[in-house]
C-alpha positions as CSV (number, residue, x, y, z in Angstrom):
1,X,92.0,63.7,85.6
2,X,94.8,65.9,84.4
3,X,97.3,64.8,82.4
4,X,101.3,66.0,83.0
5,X,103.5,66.0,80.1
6,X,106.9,67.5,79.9
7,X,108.0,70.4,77.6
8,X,108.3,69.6,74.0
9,X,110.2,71.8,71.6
10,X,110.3,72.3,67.7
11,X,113.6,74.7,68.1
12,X,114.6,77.1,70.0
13,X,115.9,80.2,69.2
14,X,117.8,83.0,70.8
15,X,118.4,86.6,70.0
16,X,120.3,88.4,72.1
17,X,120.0,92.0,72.7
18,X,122.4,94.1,74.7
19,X,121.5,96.1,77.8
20,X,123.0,98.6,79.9
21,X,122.7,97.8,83.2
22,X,122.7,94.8,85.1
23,X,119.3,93.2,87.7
24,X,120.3,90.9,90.3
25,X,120.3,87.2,89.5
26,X,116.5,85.7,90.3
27,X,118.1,82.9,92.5
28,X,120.6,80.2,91.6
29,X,119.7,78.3,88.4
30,X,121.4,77.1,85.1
31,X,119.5,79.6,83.4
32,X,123.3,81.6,82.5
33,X,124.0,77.8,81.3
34,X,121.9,77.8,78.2
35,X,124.0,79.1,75.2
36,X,123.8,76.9,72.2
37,X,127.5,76.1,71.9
38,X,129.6,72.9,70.4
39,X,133.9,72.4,71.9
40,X,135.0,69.7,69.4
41,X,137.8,68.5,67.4
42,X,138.1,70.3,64.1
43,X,137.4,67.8,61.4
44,X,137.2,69.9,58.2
45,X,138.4,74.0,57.2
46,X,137.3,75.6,54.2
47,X,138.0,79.2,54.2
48,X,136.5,80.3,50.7
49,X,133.0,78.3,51.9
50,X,133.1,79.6,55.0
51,X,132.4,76.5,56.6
52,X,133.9,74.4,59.2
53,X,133.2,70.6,59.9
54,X,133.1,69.5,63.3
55,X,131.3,66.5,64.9
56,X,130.2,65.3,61.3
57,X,128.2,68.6,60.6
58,X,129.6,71.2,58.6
59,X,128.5,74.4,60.0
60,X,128.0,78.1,58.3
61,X,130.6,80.6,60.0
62,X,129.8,83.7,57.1
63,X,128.2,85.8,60.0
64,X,130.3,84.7,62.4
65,X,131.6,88.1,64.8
66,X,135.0,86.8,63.8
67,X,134.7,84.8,60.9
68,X,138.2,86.3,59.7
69,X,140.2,84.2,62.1
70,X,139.1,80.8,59.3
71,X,142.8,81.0,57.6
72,X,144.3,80.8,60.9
73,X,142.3,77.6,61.6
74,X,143.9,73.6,61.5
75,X,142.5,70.5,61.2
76,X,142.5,68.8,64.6
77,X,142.4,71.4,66.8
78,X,139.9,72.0,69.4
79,X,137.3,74.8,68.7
80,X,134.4,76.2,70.5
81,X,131.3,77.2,68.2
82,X,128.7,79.6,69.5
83,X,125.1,79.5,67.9
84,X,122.3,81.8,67.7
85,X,120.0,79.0,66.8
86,X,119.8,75.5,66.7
87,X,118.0,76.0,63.4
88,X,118.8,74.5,60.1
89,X,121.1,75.1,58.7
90,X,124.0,75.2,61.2
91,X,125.4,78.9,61.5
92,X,127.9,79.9,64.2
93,X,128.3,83.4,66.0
94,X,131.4,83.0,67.3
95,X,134.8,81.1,67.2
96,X,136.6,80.4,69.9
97,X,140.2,78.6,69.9
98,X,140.3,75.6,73.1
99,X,142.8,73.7,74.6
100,X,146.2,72.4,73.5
101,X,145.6,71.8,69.3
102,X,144.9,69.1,67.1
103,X,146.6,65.4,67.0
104,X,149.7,64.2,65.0
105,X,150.1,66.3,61.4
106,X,147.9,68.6,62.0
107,X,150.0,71.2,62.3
108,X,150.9,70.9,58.2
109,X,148.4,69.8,55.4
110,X,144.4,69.5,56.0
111,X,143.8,72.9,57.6
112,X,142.1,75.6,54.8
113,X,141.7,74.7,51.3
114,X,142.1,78.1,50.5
115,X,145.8,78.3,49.2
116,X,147.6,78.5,52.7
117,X,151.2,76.9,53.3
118,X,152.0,74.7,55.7
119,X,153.8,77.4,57.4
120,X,150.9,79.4,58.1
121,X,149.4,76.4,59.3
122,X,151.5,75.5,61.8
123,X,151.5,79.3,63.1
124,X,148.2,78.9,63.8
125,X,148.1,75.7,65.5
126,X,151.0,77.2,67.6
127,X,147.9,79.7,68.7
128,X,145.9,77.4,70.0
129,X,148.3,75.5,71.8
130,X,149.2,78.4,73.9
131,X,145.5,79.6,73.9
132,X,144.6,77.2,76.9
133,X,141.2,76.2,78.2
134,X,139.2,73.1,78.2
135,X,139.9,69.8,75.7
136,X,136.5,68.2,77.0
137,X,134.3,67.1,73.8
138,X,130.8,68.2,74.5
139,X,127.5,70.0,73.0
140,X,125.2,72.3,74.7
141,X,121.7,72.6,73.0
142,X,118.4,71.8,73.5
143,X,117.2,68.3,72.9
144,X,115.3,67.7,69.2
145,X,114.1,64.2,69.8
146,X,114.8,61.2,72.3
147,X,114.5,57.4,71.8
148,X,114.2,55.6,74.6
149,X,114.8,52.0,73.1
150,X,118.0,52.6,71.2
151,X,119.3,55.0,73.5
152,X,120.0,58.3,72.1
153,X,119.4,61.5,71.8
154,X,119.7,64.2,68.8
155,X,121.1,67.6,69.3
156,X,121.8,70.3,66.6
157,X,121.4,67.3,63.9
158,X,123.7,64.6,65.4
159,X,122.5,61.7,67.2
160,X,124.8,60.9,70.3
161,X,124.7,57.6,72.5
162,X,123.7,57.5,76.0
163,X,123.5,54.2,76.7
164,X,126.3,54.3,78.9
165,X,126.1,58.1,80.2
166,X,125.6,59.2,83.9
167,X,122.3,60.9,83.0
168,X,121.5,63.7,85.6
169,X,119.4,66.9,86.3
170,X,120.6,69.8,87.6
171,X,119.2,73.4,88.6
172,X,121.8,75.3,91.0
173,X,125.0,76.8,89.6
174,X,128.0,73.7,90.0
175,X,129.9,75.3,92.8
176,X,127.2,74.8,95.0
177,X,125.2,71.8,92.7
178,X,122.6,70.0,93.2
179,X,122.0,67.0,91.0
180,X,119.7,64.2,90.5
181,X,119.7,60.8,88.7
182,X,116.9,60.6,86.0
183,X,115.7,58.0,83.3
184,X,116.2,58.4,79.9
185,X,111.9,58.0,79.5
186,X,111.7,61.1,81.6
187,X,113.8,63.1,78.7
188,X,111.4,65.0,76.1
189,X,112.5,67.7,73.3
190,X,113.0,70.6,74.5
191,X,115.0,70.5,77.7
192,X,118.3,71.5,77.5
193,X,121.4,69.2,78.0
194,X,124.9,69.1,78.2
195,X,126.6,66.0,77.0
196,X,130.3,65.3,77.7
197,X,131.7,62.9,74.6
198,X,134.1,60.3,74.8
199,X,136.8,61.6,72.8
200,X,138.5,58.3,72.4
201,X,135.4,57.1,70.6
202,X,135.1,59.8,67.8
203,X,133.8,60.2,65.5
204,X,131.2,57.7,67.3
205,X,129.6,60.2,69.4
206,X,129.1,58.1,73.1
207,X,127.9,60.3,75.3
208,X,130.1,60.1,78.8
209,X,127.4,62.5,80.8
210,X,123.9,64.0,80.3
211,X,122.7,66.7,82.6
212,X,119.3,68.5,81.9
213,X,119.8,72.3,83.0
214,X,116.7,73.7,84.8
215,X,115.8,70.6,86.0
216,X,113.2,71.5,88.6
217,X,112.3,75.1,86.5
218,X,108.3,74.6,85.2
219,X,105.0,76.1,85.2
220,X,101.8,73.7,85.7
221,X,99.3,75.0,82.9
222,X,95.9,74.2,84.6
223,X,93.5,74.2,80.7
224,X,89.5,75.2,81.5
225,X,87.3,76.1,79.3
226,X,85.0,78.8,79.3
227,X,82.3,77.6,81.6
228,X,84.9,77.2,84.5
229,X,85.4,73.3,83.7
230,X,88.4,71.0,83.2
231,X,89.6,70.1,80.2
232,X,90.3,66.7,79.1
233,X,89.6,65.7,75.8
234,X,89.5,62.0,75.1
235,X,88.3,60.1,72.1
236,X,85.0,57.5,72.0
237,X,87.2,54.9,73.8
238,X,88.6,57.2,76.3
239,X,91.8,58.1,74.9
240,X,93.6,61.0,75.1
241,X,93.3,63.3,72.3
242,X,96.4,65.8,72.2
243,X,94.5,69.1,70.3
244,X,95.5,71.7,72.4
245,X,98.8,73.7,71.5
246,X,100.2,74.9,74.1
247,X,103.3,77.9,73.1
248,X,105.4,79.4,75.7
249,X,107.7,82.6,74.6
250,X,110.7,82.9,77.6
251,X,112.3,86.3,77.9
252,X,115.7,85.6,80.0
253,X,118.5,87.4,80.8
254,X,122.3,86.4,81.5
255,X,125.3,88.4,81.7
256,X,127.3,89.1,78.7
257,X,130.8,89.5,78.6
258,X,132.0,93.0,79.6
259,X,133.1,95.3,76.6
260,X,133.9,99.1,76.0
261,X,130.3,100.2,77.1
262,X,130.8,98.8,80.2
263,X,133.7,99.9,81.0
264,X,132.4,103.7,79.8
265,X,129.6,103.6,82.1
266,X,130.2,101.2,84.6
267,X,127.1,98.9,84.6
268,X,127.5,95.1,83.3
269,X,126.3,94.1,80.1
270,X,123.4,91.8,79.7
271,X,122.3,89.4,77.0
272,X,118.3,88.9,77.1
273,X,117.4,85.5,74.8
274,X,113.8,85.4,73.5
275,X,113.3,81.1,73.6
276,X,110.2,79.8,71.9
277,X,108.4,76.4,73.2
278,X,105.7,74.2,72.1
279,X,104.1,71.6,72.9
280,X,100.5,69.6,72.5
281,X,98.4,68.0,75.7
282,X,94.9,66.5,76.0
283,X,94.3,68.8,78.5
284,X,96.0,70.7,81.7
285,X,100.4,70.2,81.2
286,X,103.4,70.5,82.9
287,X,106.4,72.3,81.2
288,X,109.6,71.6,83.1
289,X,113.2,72.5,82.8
290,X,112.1,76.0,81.5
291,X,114.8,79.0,82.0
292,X,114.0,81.8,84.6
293,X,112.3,84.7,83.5
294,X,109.2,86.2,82.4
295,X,107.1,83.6,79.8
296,X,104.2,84.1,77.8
297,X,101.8,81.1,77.6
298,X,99.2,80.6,75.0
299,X,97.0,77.9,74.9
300,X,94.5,77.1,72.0
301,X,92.2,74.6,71.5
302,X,90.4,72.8,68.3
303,X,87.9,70.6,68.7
304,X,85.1,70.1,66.6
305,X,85.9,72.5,64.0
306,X,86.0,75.4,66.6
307,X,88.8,77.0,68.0
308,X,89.7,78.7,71.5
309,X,92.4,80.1,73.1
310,X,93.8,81.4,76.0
311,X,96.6,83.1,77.0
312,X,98.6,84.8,80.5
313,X,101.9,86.1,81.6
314,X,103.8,84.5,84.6
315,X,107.5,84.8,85.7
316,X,109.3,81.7,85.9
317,X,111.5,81.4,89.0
318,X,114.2,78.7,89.8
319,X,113.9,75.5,91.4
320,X,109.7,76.2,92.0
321,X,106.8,74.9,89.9
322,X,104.1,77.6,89.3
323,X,101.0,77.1,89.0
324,X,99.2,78.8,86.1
325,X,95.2,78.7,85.3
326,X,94.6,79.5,81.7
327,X,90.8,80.3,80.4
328,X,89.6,79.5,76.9
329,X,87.4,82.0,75.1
């Protein structure tokens, strides 16, 4: 009997590369969806750190692209935070300025702590208020754990609750979206989410919405071993036993924003992310809500002291389940 599970994932981590010219999309997924990114209040600036505080993390903007924006930061204002990584700890990539500012004073003291006036302050908030864009409170990342009973979830360190979100899945671009209730039991680590916050409730982070990207993205991972049979590995009272690893590598590619070198030559730029995923099975598995693109699968095996492993290449296409039959050797 084969057992299903859904994708579980230790972090995942992206590293983008730029390209010169641009390949048709695959078909219409979320897969342009899955930058690591936080829009949030700003609760804390400190410009000689380098660190900003937002949604009760403080996050690492040293290496942000432009990390020299910090002094004209306030308090209060809302902020968009790009990440490379959902790794500890927290670093952004990028800063971007949202929606109409902070709340009441925070156009005066609590901004940097690195000598500014109030002045300067204020100048800044005047910035974002004319910067426009969206005041929604929300975090895009891939889930790190899930309880079922309590109701939450944890993304990038911070544990939101869902116990009154419209939970969905989703796999085709919004405009033309499909979308599909799920249970919160049916959520693993590893799938990526967007959750909408009630703003009114920070800094209690109550989720409004939850939609999984890639819902209906996966590869079935059919596990035999090297005779040609089956595996299921169960213990002496017919347990599963969970001691294969199972490690898929995604290579996907999304547009980037356009920039001098496309403009020079004419072709789109492209980002390609390099997402790694693990999980462990008793036998054959089912990863879902994977991005499209090409994957490479490795399986490996330990059981009694000796180890096997197999491994294949597959590409990943939206809305379709593959199926994928892995040999161990």
């Amino acid at each position: 009997m084969k057992s299903a599970i859904s994708l579980a994932v230790g972090s995942a981590v992206a590293l983008a590369l730029t390209l010169g010219s641009a390949r048709p999309a695959e078909a219409h997924d979320e897969t342009d969806d899955t930058d690591i990114k936080v829009q949030a209040p700003l609760e804390s600036v400190d410009c000689t750190t380098s660190t900003l505080g937002v949604l009760g993390r403080h996050v690492d903007i040293s290496q942000a692209s432009n990390s020299d924006m910090c002094p004209e930061l306030v308090v209060g204002q809302m902020l968009e935070l790009q990440f490379a990584s959902d790794a500890e700890p927290l670093a952004a990539s990028k800063i971007e300025p949202q929606g109409s500012g902070g709340g009441e004073g925070s156009g005066g003291g609590g901004g940097c702590s690195d000598g500014d006036d109030g002045d300067k302050h204020g100048e800044g908030h005047d910035l974002v208020r004319n910067h426009g864009g969206d005041d929604t409170v929300k975090i895009e990342a891939p889930v790190q754990s899930v309880d079922a009973t309590l109701k939450t979830v944890t993304v990038l360190g911070v544990t939101v609750d869902v116990s009154t979100a419209n939970l969905q899945g989703a796999d085709d671009d919004d405009g033309d979206g499909t979308a599909q209730p799920i249970d919160l039991t049916t959520l693993v680590a590893g799938q990526f989410v967007e959750l909408s916050l009630d703003a009114a409730k920070l800094p209690q982070l109550v989720a409004l919405s939850l939609e999984v990207k890639n819902f209906t993205n996966g590869v079935q991972v059919d596990v035999v071993d090297s005779d040609g049979q089956e595996v299921e590995d169960v213990d002496d009272q017919g347990n599963p036993v969970a001691d294969i690893d199972v490690d898929a590598t995604v290579s996907v590619q999304s547009p980037a924003a356009s920039g001098l070198r496309a403009a020079r030559t004419g072709h789109a730029h492209r980002t390609r992310k390099v997402i790694h995923l693990r999980t462990k099975s008793s036998g054959s598995v089912t990863l879902a809500g994977l991005p499209t693109g090409r994957a490479k699968i490795v399986v490996t095996r330990v059981k009694n002291g000796t180890t096997t492993r197999g491994r294949r290449r597959l590409s990943v296409r939206a809305n379709t389940t593959r199926t994928l039959r892995i040999v161990l050797h």
